[in-house]
Residue, then its C-alpha position, 0 to 999 in steps of 0.5 A: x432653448x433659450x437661458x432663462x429657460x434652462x435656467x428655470x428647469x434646473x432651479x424648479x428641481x430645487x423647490x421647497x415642495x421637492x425638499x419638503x415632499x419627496x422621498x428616497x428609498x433602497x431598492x429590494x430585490x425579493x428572492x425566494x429561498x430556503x435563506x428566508x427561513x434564516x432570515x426569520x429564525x434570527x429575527x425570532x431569536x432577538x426578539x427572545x432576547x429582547x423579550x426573555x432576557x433584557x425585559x424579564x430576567x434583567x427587568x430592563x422595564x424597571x430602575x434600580x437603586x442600589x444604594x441604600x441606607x441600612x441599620x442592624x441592631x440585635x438583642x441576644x437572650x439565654x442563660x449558660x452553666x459553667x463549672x466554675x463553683x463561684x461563678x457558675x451562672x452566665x447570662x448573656x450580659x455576661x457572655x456578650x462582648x461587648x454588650x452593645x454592638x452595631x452591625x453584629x455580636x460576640x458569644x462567648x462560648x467557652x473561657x479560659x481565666x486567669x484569677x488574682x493577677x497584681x503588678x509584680x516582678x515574675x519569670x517570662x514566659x519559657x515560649x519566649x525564646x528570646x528571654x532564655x538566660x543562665x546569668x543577669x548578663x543574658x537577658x535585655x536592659x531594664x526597661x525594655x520588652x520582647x516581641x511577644x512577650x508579657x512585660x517589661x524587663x528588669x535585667x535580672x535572671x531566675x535560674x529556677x526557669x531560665x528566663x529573664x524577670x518582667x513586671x507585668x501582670x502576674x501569673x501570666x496568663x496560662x492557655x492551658x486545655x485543663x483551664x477550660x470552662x465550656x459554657x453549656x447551653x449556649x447553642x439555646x439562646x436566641x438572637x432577635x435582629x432588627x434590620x432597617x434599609x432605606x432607599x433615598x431614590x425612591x423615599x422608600x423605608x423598610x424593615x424585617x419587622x412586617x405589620x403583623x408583627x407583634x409580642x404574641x407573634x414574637x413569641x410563639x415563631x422562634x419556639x416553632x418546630x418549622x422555622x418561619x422565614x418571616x421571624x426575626x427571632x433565631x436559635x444560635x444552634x439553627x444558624x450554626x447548622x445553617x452555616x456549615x452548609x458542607x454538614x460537617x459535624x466536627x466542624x460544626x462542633x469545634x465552633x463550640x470549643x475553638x470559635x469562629x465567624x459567621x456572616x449573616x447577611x440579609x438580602x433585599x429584594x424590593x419590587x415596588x410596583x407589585x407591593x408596598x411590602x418587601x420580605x427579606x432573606x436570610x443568608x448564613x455563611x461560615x468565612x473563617x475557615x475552622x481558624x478560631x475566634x477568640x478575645x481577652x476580657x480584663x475584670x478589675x477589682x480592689x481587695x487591701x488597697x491593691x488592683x487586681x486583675x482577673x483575665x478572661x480569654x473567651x472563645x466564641x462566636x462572632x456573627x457579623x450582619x451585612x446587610x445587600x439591598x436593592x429596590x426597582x420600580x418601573x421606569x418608561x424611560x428604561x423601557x424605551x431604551x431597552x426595547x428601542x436598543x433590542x430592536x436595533x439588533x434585527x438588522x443583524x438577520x440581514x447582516x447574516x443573510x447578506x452574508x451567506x448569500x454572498x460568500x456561502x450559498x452555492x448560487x452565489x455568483x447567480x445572486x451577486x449578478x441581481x444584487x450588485x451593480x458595477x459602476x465605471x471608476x469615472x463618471x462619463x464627461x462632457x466635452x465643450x466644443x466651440x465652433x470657429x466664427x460663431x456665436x453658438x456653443x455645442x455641448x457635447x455628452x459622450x455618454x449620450x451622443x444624441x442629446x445636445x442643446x443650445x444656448 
């Protein structure tokens, strides 16, 4: 044979039709066992996840946008009664502080006010343990204040008391239960919320108001005996049972009188590809921990060319609104990667299946003797021999002692 010849066998192999054409795959030995059962369950239990978990619970079908935009505003109606004789009529510009609030509200529900304050010379308070004296050697410099104190202090000691003199606004205020003036019928006002959410992935809009909502449905929802999930409109006494989810009466009750911090959170749930209209839910939650709520009011007024000060400390309500919003339409892209993610996984029954052929069953040896081939830790060689005083090559193959072939 001569070179050219075996020079185009061995180049004809490496043809484009060989490179483009051929193909090479695995060889598959099929056993039949018991082991194919598993191998089956397996399958069936991704494609559960695939389909169940990813596809439905997950919505591995569609995207998400998650950050939206949002506004609340609120509107707060109702009239209480104190026991106040000059001023026993509050509605609820007066019992809102303050009157306008972004994303929540405070209601007042019980007072304590102090009347008629001026800026004058009065004794500190005897719970400032650091104003106690018997001599104007005992208190601070003039000029300076306590920690918790009322006022600046003068240096000078009134002896009736025992404490350091302050200028400050006087009386000082007195937290004393005997000056309590509840506000009745706070828990009958109602809250109008308007919440708007928009998503900028989507261009999206939405608000709590649906189109059917108009003057005659705002009316008659919140008087309903059966609340309406669709009405904007709530009673304050409804969402402060809806809050003390525990129903615990002295809690619920104590809220009145001490105060407290109820979350209103509206949830946004918005499947675009089934509606155009999504519906909101309303979530209460009591998150102050029966601690109180409570702040201070200052009203100023003239009267003989002197500032007056009459101080209101109001317990009450404050309702904070979160808004959490999310939209999801269907997405091709997320579908395909999902569900090409999920099928990878079917190579896991395999993986299983191999396993237990090989290290658990009890025919394993058997198994291992069909499905693993061992091969030599060297590829066999091939010895050149040249013969003396002659022009021929033999190649000699030690794995095959019968072929040979000249050049």
């Amino acid at each position: 044979m001569s070179c050219r010849i075996l020079l185009q066998k061995v180049f004809s192999s490496i043809t484009m039709r060989g490179v483009m054409f051929d193909y090479g795959t695995r060889r598959n030995i099929q056993i039949h066992s018991r082991l194919g059962i598993l191998h089956r369950t397996v399958q069936l239990a991704i494609i559960c996840y695939i389909i169940i978990y990813v596809l439905i619970i997950n919505k591995g079908y569609q995207s998400f946008d998650y950050s939206a935009l949002s506004s609340s505003t609120t509107k707060v109606k109702g009239t209480g009664l104190t026991d106040l004789t000059d001023r026993p009529v509050w509605d609820a510009v007066d019992l809102l502080i303050p009157s306008q609030s972004n994303g929540g509200f405070f209601l007042a529900t019980n007072l304590v006010i102090t009347k008629n304050q001026t800026q004058r010379h009065c004794a500190e308070s005897q719970d400032i343990t650091e104003s106690y004296c018997r001599a104007d050697a005992d208190c601070w410099p003039q000029g300076r204040a306590y920690q918790l104190g009322h006022g600046v202090t003068t240096g000078v000691c009134n002896t009736s008391t025992n404490t350091c003199m302050i200028r400050s606004w006087c009386d000082l205020e007195r937290d004393d239960i005997s000056m309590e003036h509840r506000v009745n019928f706070t828990d009958k006002f109602t809250v109008f919320i308007k919440n708007h959410v928009h998503f900028p992935k989507y261009r999206v809009s939405k608000s709590n108001l649906m189109s059917r909502t108009n003057e005659d449905y705002l009316r008659a929802c919140y008087k309903s005996l059966s609340p309406d999930k669709h009405c904007p409109i709530f009673k304050i006494k409804h969402i402060v049972n809806l809050a003390h989810t525990n129903n615990d009466e002295a809690l619920a009750s104590e809220i009145w009188k001490s105060g407290g911090v109820i979350a209103i959170r509206i949830k946004w749930d918005c499947n675009l590809d089934l509606s155009a209209e999504c519906e909101p839910e309303y979530i209460f939650n009591r998150v102050d921990s029966s601690t109180g709520y409570n702040t201070r009011i200052p009203v100023y007024y003239y009267k003989n060319k002197t500032t007056y000060r009459e101080l209101i400390k109001a317990y009450g309500i404050l309702f904070k609104i979160e808004t959490e919003a999310k939209a999801r339409k269907f997405d091709i892209i997320n579908l395909l990667l999902n569900t090409g993610s999920g099928l990878g996984l079917l190579g896991l029954s395999s993986v299983i299946c191999d396993a237990v052929l090989t290290y658990v069953h009890r025919h394993r040896d058997y198994y291992k003797q069909h499905t693993t081939q061992n091969l030599p830790k060297r590829p066999p060689q091939k010895s050149m021999v040249r013969a003396t005083g002659q022009k021929h090559v033999y190649v000699i193959d030690n794995s095959d002692s019968s072929s040979s072939s000249e050049c």
